[in-house]
NUPA-149104 format. One record per residue (C-alpha): residue number from 1; z, x negated, y negated. Coordinates in Angstrom, 3 decimals, decimal comma. Example, Ala and Ser with C-alpha at 12.3 -4.5 7.8 and 13.67 -1.06 7.14 Angstrom:
BEGIN
SITE|1|7,800|-12,300|4,500;
SITE|2|7,140|-13,670|1,060;
end
This chain:
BEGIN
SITE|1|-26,250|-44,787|5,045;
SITE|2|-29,298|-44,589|3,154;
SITE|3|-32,204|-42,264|4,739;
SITE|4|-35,666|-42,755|3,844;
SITE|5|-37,023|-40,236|6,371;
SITE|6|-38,144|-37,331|3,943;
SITE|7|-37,498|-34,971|7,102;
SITE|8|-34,110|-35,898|7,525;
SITE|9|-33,461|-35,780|3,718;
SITE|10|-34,984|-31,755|3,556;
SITE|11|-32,935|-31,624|6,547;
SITE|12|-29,940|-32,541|4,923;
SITE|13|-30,685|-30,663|1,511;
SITE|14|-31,129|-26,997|3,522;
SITE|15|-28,123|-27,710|5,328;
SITE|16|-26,070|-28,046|2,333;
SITE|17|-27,975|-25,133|0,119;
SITE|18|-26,994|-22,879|2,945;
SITE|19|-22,841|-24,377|2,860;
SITE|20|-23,063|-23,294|-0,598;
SITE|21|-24,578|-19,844|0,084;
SITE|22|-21,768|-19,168|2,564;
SITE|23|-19,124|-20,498|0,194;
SITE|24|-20,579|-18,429|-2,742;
SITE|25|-19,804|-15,286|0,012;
SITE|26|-16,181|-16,400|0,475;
SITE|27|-15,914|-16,779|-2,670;
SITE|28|-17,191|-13,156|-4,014;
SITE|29|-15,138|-11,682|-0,956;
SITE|30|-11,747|-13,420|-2,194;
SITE|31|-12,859|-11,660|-5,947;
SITE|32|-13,136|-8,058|-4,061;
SITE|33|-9,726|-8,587|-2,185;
SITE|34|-8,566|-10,017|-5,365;
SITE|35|-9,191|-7,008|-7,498;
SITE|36|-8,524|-4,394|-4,726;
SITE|37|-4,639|-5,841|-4,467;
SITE|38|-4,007|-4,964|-8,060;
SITE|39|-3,700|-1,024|-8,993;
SITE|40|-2,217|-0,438|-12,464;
SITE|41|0,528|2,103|-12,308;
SITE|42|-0,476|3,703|-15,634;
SITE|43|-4,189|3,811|-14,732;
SITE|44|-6,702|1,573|-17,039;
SITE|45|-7,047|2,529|-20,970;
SITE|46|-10,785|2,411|-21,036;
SITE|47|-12,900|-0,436|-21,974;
SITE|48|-10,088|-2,238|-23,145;
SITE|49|-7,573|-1,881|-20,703;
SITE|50|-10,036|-2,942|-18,360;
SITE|51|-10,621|-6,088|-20,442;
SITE|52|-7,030|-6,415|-20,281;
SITE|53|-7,039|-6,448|-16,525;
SITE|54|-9,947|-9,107|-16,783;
SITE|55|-7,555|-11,641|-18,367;
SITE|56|-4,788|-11,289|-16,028;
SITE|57|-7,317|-11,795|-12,995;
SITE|58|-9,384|-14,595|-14,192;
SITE|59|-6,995|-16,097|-15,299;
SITE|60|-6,940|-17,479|-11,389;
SITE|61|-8,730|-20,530|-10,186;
SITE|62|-11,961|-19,935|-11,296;
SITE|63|-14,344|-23,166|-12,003;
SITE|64|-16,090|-23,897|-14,865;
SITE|65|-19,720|-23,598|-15,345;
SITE|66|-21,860|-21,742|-13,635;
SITE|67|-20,148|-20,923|-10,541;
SITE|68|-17,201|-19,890|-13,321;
SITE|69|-19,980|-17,375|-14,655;
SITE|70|-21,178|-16,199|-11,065;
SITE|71|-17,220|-15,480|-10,392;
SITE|72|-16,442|-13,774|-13,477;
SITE|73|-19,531|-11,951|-13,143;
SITE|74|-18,341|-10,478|-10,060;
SITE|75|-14,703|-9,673|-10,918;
SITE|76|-16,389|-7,769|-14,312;
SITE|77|-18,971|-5,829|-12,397;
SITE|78|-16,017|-5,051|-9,673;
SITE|79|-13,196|-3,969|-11,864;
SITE|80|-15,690|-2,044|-13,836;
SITE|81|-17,023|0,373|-10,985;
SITE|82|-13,478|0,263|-9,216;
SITE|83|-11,874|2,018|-12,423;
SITE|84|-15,133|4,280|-13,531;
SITE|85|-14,631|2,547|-16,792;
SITE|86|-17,755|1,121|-19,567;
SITE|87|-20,927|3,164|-17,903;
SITE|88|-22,234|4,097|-20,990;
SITE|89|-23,914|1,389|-23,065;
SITE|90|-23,191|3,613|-26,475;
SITE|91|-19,121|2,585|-25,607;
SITE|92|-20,101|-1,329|-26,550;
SITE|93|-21,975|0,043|-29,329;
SITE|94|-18,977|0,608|-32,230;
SITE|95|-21,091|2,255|-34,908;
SITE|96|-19,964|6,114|-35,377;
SITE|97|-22,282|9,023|-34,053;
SITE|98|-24,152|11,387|-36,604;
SITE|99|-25,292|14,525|-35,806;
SITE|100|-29,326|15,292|-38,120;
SITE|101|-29,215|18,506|-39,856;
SITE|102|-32,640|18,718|-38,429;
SITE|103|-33,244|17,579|-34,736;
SITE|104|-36,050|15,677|-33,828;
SITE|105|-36,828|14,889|-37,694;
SITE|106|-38,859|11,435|-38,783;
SITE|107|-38,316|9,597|-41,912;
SITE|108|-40,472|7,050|-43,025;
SITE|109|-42,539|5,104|-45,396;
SITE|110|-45,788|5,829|-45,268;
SITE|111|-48,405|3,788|-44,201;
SITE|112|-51,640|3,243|-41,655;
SITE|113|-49,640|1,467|-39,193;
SITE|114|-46,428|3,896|-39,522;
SITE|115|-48,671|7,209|-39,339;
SITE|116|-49,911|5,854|-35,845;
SITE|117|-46,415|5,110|-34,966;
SITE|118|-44,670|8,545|-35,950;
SITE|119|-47,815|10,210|-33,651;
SITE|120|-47,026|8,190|-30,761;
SITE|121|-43,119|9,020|-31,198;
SITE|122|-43,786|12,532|-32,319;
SITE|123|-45,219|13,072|-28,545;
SITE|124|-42,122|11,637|-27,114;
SITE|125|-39,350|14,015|-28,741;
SITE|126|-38,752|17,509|-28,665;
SITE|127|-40,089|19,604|-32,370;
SITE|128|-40,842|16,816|-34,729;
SITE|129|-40,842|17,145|-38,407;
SITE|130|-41,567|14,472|-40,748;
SITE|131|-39,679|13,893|-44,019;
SITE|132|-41,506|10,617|-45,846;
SITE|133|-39,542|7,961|-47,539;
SITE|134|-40,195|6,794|-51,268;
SITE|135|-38,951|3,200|-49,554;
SITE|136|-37,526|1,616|-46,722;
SITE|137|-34,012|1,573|-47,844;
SITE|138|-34,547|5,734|-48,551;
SITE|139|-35,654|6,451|-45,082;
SITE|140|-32,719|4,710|-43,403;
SITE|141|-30,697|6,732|-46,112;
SITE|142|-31,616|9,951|-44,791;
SITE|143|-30,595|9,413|-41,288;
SITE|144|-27,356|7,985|-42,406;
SITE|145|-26,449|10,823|-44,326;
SITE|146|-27,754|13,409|-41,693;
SITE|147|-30,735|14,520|-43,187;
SITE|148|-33,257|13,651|-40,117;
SITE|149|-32,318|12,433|-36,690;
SITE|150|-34,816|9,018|-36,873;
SITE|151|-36,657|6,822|-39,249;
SITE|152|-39,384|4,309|-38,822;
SITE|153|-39,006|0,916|-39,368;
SITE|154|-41,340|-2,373|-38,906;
SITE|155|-39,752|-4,677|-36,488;
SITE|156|-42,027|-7,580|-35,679;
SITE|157|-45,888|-8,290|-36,047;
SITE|158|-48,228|-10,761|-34,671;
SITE|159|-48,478|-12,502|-38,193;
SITE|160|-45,134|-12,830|-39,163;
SITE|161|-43,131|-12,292|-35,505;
SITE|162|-39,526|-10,881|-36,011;
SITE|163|-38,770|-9,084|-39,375;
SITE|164|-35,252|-10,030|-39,590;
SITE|165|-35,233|-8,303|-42,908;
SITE|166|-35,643|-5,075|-41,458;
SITE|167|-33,281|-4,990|-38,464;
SITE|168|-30,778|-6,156|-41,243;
SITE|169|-31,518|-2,873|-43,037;
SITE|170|-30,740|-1,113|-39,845;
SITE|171|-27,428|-2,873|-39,365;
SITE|172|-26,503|-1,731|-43,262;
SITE|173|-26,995|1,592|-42,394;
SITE|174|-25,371|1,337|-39,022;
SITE|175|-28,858|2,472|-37,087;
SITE|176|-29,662|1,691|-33,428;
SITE|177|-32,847|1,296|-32,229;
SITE|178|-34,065|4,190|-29,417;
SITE|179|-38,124|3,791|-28,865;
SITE|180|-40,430|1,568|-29,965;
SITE|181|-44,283|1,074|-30,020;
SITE|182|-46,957|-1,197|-30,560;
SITE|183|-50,155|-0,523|-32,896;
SITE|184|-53,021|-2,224|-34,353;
SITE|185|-52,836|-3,095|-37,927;
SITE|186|-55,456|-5,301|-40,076;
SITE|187|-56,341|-7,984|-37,791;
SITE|188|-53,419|-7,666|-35,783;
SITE|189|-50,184|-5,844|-33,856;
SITE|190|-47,115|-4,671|-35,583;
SITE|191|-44,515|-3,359|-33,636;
SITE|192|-42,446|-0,511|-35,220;
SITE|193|-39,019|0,676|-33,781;
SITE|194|-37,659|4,253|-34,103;
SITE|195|-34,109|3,671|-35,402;
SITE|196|-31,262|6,529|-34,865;
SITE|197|-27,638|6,782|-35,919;
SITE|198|-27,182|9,449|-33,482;
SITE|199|-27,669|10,361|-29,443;
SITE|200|-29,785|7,363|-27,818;
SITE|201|-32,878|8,553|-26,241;
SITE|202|-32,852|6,786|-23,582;
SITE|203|-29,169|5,865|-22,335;
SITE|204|-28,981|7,870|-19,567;
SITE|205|-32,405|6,285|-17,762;
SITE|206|-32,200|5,081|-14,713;
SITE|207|-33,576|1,772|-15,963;
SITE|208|-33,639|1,076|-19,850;
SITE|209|-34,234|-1,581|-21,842;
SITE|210|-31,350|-3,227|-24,271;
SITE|211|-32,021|-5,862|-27,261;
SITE|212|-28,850|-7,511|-28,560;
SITE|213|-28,329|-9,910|-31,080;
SITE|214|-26,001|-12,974|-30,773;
SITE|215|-24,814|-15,961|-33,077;
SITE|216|-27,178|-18,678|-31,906;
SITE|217|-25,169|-20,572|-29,423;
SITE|218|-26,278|-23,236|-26,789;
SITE|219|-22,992|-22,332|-24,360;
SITE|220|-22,954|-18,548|-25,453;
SITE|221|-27,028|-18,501|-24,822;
SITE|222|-26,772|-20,136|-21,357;
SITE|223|-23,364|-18,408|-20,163;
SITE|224|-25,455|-14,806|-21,134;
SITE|225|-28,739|-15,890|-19,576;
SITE|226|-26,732|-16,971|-16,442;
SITE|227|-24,908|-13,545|-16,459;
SITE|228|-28,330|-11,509|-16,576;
SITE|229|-29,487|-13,837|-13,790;
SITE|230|-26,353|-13,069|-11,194;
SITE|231|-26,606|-9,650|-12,082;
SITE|232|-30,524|-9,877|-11,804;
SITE|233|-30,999|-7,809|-14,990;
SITE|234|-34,470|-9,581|-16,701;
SITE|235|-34,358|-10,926|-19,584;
SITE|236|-37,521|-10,145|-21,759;
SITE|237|-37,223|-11,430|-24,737;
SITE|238|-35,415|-14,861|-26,485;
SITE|239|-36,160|-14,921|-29,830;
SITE|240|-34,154|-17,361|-32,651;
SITE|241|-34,106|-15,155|-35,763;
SITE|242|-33,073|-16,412|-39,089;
SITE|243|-30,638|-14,744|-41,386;
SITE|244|-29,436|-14,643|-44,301;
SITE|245|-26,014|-16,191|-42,579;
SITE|246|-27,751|-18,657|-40,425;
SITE|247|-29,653|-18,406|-36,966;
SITE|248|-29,065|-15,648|-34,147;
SITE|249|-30,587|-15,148|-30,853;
SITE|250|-32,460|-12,147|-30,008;
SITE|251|-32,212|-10,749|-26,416;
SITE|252|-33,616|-8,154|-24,814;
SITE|253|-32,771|-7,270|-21,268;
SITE|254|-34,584|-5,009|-19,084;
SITE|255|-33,183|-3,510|-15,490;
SITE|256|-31,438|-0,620|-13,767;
SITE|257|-29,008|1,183|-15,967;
SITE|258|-25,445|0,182|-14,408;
SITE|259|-26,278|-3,463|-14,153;
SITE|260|-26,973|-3,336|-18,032;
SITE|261|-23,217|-1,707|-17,694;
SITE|262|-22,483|-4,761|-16,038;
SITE|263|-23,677|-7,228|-18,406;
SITE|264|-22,116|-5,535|-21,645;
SITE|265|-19,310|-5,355|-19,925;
SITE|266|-18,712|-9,296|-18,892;
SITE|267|-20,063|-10,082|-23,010;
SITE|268|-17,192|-7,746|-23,820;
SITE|269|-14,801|-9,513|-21,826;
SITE|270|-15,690|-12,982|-22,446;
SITE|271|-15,197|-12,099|-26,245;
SITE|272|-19,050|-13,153|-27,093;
SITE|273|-19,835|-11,638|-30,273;
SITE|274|-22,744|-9,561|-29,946;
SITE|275|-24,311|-6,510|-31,214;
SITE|276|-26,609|-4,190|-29,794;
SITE|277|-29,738|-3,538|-31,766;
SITE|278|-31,425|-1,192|-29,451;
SITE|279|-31,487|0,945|-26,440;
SITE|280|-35,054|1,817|-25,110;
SITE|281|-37,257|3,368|-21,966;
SITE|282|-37,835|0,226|-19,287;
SITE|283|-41,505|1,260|-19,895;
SITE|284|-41,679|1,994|-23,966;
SITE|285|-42,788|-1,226|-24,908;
end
């Protein structure tokens, strides 16, 4: 029967919002007993091995969309604190770790917008030193090879938006990103990013800030953006970027440290191909 008493419909609509709540409990307390009951006897070989156990659990009656994501979501974030294993946001990273012949050194290519910037990150490390750059390709050159910790590089600007061209560079010279700032340039903002191939300054924060890049993807977009959302981790930036081998998405995610864990974690495990770009203070914008 047909209702067209708009009480009895809101009525009706609560009463089934709160079934679902109550099922969505059952349902994340059958993913806890689920994971408890299983105890490898040889322990779990890191990131992988915990991956590993991933498959063999999910591979139980879990629905598709996004109650499939909310599910998987939970068994990820379970198994992961369970086991001790993928609390460190450098482990998804892959690129190796170089130690600066000079810590707390600066390279970079001088000009008005990238002397402001090495000030403001000057008063945010321990004894900087500058070494300048004869070009942008140099100054990610010398923290490759060791000679200074950091370099400078321009990231986006309120003229142009994303400079894909530089966060290319970084990727060639396998560089993460580990501060950023904002300064006024011309008529505008340009945002510069302080790029490291070594320790991240900011991975141990209680709350940090992490920019990833991933093939632009309708599914992959909305399966990640439903992840952050479960796991409330903010996402706080979507950008499309264009490349040289097509489109990517751009996404950075802001929120408490572990739950960052979390999310890497379940992009690991789903087999989404992603990269991180970055790892900055929640409040270095």
């Amino acid at each position: 029967m047909i209702y067209d008493d708009e009480a009895v419909c809101r009525k009706n609509l609560k009463r089934a919002a709160n079934e679902l709540d109550r099922a969505r409990e059952k349902y994340a307390a059958y993913i806890y007993e689920l994971t408890g009951s299983v105890l490898p006897e040889d322990g779990i070989d890191g990131i992988p091995g915990a991956a590993a156990l991933f498959d063999r659990l999910s591979s139980c009656a879990m629905p598709d969309g996004a109650d499939g994501v909310y599910g998987r979501v939970i068994l990820c974030s379970e198994i992961r604190r369970r086991y001790g294993i993928g609390g460190t946001v450098s482990g998804y990273i892959g690129r190796p770790e170089r130690t600066a012949e000079r810590p707390g050194s600066i390279s970079y290519f001088r000009s008005p917008a990238a002397d402001q910037a090495f000030d403001i990150f000057a008063s945010r490390i321990e004894s900087p030193s500058i070494l300048y750059g004869g070009d942008f390709s140099a100054v990610c050159e010398n923290v490759y090879y060791g000679r200074t910790q950091f370099c400078i590089l321009p990231t986006a600007s309120s003229a142009d938006g994303r400079l894909s061209g530089f966060y290319a560079l970084a990727e060639k010279y396998e560089l993460t990103g580990t501060d950023e700032c904002r300064v006024q340039y011309g008529d505008g903002e340009t945002v510069l990013t302080l790029f490291t191939a070594g320790v991240l300054t900011h991975e141990n924060d209680d709350r940090i800030r992490v920019r990833i890049r991933t093939p632009h993807d309708p599914e992959t977009l909305t399966r990640v953006l439903c992840a952050a959302s479960y796991l409330s981790v903010r996402c706080t930036e979507n950008d499309s970027l264009p490349t040289g081998y097509g489109t990517s998405d751009m996404l950075t995610f802001a929120g408490e440290r572990g739950l960052i864990s979390d999310l890497l974690f379940f992009l690991y495990c789903e087999r989404t191909d992603f990269d991180i770009t970055g790892v900055f203070g929640y409040e270095n914008v």
